[in-house]
Each structure stands twice: as C-alpha cells, then as structure tokens.
N, C-alpha and C positions, 0 to 999 in steps of 0.2 A: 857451075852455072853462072850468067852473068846477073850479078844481084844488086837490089837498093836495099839499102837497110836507111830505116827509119828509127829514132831511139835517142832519148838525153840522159837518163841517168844512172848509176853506178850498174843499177840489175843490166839494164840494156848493153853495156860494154863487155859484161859477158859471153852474148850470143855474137857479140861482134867479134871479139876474138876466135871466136871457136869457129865462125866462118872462113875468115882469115885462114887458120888454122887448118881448115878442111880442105880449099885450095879453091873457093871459090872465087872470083872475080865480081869482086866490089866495086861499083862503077861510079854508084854517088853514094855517099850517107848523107842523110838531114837529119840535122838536132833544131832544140827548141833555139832560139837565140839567145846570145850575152845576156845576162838578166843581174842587175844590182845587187852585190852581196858584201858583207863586211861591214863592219864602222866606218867608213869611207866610204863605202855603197857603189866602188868601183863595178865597173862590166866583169862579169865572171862568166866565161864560157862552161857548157855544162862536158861531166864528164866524156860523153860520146863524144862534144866537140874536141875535148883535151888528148884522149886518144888516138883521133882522127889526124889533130895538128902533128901530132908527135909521128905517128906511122904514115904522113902522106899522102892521105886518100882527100878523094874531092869535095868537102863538105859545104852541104846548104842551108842557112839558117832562114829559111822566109815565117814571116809573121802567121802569115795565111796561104791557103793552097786553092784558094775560092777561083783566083781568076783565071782567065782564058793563059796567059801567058806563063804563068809557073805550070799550068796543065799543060802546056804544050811542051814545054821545056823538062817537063817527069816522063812525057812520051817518048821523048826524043831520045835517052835513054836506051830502049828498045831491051827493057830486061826482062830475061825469061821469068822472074817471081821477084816482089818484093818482100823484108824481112821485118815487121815492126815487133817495134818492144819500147812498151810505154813512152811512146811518142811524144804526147800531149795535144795533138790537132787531130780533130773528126777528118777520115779523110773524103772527100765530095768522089761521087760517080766516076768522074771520066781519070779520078789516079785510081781507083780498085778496076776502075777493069783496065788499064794500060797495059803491063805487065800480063805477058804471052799465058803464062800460069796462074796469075792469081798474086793476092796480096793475104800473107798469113802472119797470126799475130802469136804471139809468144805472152799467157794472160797465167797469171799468180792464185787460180783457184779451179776447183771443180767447175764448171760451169755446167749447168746453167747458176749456183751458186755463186753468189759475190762478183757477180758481172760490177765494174765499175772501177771508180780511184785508188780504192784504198784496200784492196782483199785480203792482204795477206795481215793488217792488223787485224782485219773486223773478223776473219778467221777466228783468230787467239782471242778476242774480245767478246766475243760470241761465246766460248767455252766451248767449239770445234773439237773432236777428238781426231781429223783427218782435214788436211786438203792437199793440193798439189801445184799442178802447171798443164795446161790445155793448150794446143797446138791449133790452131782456129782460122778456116778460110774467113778472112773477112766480109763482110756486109755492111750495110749502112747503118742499119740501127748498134745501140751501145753494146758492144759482146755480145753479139745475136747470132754470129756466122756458126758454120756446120765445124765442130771437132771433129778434128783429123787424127791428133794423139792424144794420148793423156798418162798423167804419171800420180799417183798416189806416195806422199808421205803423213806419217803418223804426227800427231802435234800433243808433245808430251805435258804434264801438269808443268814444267818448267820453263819451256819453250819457249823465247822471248820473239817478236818481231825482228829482231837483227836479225838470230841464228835462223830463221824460218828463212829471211830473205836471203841468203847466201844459200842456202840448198837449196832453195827453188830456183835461181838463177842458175845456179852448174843443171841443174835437170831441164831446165828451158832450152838451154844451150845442145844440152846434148839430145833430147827429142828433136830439137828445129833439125841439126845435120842430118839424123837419120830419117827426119821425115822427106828432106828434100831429096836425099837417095831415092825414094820411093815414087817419088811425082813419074807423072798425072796419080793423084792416089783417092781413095772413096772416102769421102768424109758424112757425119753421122747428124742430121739436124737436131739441134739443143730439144729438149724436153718443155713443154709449157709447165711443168708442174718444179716448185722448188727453186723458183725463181726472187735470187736477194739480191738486194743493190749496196754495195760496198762505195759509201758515201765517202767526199773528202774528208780526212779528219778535221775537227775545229780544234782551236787552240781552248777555248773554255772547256772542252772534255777533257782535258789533263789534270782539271782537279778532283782528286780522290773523294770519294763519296763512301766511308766507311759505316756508313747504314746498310750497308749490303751487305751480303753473305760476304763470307772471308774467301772463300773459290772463284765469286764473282771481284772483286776487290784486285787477287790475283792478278786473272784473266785483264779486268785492265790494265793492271802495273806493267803485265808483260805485256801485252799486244802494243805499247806505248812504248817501247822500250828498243831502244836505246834513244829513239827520238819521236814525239817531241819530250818524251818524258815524262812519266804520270806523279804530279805535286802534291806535297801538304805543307800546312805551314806550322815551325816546330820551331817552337820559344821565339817566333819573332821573323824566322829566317825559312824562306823558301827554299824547299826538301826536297826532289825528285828519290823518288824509293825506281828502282833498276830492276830489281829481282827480289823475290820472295818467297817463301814458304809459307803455306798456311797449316797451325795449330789448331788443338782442339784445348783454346782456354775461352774466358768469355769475360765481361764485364760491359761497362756504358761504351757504344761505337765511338772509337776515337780515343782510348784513351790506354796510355801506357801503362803494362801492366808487369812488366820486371825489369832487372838491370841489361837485359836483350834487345829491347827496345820491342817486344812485343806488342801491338796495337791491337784493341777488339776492335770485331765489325759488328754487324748485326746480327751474324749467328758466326760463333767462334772467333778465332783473330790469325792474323798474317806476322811474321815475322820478316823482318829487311835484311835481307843478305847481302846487298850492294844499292848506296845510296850518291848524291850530290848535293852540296851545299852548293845554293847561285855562287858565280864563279870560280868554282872550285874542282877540282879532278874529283871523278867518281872513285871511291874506294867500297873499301868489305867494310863490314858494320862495326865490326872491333875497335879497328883505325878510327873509322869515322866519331864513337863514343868516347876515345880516348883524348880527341879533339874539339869534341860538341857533345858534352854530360846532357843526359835527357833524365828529370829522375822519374821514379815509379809513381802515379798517379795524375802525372802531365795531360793535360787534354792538350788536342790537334785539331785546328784549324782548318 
C-alpha cells in the first residue's frame, strides 16, 4: 500500500520497520522536530527521524499541521492509509480524512482504558494484571476512534515499564501489518464505560512514597522503570530502586530493615534487586552494597 507514517520515538520505529519490511511503500514519514537534548542542549532529531535519515525516506518535521498549506501538502500525498504511532500532534480534520482508508493509530493499551500519554506506565502503576496494543481508526477526540485490532498481554508482579514497552511495540507492529492486509476492515466503537486517562508522567511522581502498601510501592518502582526512575534518598545520595521484590517483613515505612537493604512500607516491605546511584551505572543490589553500605535501621528520605 502507499503509506505515511507518522511517529517519533523508539516504540514508533518499530511499526516502521516492520512496514518497510512488509513491502509497503512509504511515501513521507513525519517525526516530532530536532528538540534540545544533552549537556549542550544540542538539536537531537528523534529516533523515527534517525531511522528515516539513515534508510532514505522523505521525512517531515513541521511544528503544527494546523494550516492550509501542510494540509495541503499531506493531501498531495495521495495515500491509500496513514500509519501513526505516538506522533505527538492532534491530528486536525482535513489530515484524518485525506488518506483514501483512513488514518489508524497503533495505541499501548486496552482501550477504552488508558487512552492518553503515558499507558503503558500507568498500566503497571495502577497494579494492572493485563493490557496490550489497540489498532484504532482514528477520530478527533483523544483515543476515541473505533478498534479495529487488539492484542492482549499479561503484566506480571515483576514487569517493568521497559520490558512491557518492547513487547508491545513487536505486537503493535505486527497487528498494524495484518490489520492492513485486511482493509477496508469493520472496526468496533470503544465502550463508554471503563474509561482512564493515562496522564503525562511528572517528574515529582518519582519520589517513592513508602507509606504505601509494599505491592503498591512495587507497582511504582516498576511502572517508572527504567526511566524516569522511581527515587529515595539513602544516606545523603539520590537512589533510583529499578526493580524489586516485595516481602512479607514489616517495621516503620521507610526504614531498613536487614543487611539486604530490605525497606518497610506501610504494610510489609520491598526488597531492591537493581538500583542507581546519581551518576552512576545501574547495578544488582549486592554490587551496589558492596560499594554504598546502608546499615540495618537507616531511615529513607
């Protein structure tokens, strides 16, 4: 088919390749633009862009798709379906309906659950036992449109936000291909009931709140995980905990309670199986104790 894909970051370059791959005919991609990154705050194009430069394809980077002239110039195009995967720009009327088939989005949750920015953490941070990847004709409103596919995975007590976003990215990928096999195809209007909004993350929700159950404590270590990283601060020094296990020991939330570096919460405690000192490589807990003593009775910040 002749396609646009729309899409800037790492999940998105997935369904790009596996287009590629399919033998589709990619006509433009748009990514978000260069955007300031590093200690130097140099322009850093986003991954779709870096893909895009490296394999040849025509990429567009505009701020806004508001005006008459980029709408005219997405028309001109003349593609049988658009491909989006976390874009970053609403897209206006006259680009959803240009595209001969529709424009379908590639979205990291059950839906009508966790329509929004951030689903696949607030999944895991929610204490979700399931979600997946919804294939979805789009519409105007925020993740409103009619599923077309869908793919269920299980979301285990361990399950971090990395490893969720890398299986849902291959299942995105590989629904989008076979769903476009199928075009014109019947898709299913979302449910009014059961509807969550999966908000940007903020950076102040990275600090650990061990007044909470130890399951919920978990749940946010992992949904945070590997970025931005859920913090405590331990003897002085900002702590991201990576992964964890939760125990059934107990004492005052927050406080270290063997040479494991077990921490109570508010009911039970979590144990750190992989942590980071600020500017430091993440390591296992062993490494990291044998380098940064924490003793037995320590409170946590």
């Amino acid at each position: 088919m002749k396609l646009v894909f729309m899409g800037t970051p790492d999940f998105a370059v997935v369904t790009l390749k596996a287009l590629v791959a399919a033998g589709h005919e990619v006509v433009a991609v748009y990514s978000q633009p260069p955007r300031p990154a590093g200690r130097g705050q140099d322009l850093r194009p986003s991954p779709v862009h870096e893909y895009v430069a490296v394999n040849g394809l025509d990429v567009r980077t505009p701020f806004s798709l508001k005006s008459a002239d980029e709408q005219n110039s997405f028309a001109a195009l003349k593609a049988d379906a658009a491909v989006v995967v976390a874009y970053g720009l609403i897209l206006p009327r006259p680009i959803l309906e240009a595209p001969r088939l529709g424009c379908f989005n590639v979205h990291a949750s059950l839906l009508p659950r966790w329509r929004g920015a951030a689903p696949i953490q607030r999944a895991i941070m929610a204490g979700d036992r399931e979600t997946g990847v919804c294939i979805m004709r789009m519409a105007e409103g925020l993740d409103t449109g009619p599923v077309c596919k869908m793919g269920r995975v299980a979301i285990a007590p361990s399950t971090t936000a990395g490893q969720m976003h890398d299986e849902l990215a291959a299942l995105g990928a590989s629904l989008m291909v076979g769903m476009l096999e199928e075009l014109p195809i019947a898709c299913a209007e979302q449910s009014g009931e059961g509807v969550t909004y999966a908000k940007k993350i903020e950076k102040a929700e990275a600090h650990i709140d061990f007044t909470r159950d130890a399951a919920e404590v978990r749940n946010h270590i992992h949904g945070l995980s590997p970025f931005p990283g859920a913090w405590t601060g331990i003897q002085g020094a900002r702590v991201k905990i990576l992964n964890c296990a939760t125990v059934e020991q107990s004492g005052p939330a927050g406080m270290v309670l063997d040479d494991q570096l077990t921490i109570a919460c508010g009911a039970n405690a979590i144990r750190p199986l992989t942590l980071q000192r600020e500017g430091k490589e993440a390591m296992d807990a062993a490494t990291f104790l044998r380098g940064f003593p924490v003793p037995t009775g320590a409170r946590l910040s």
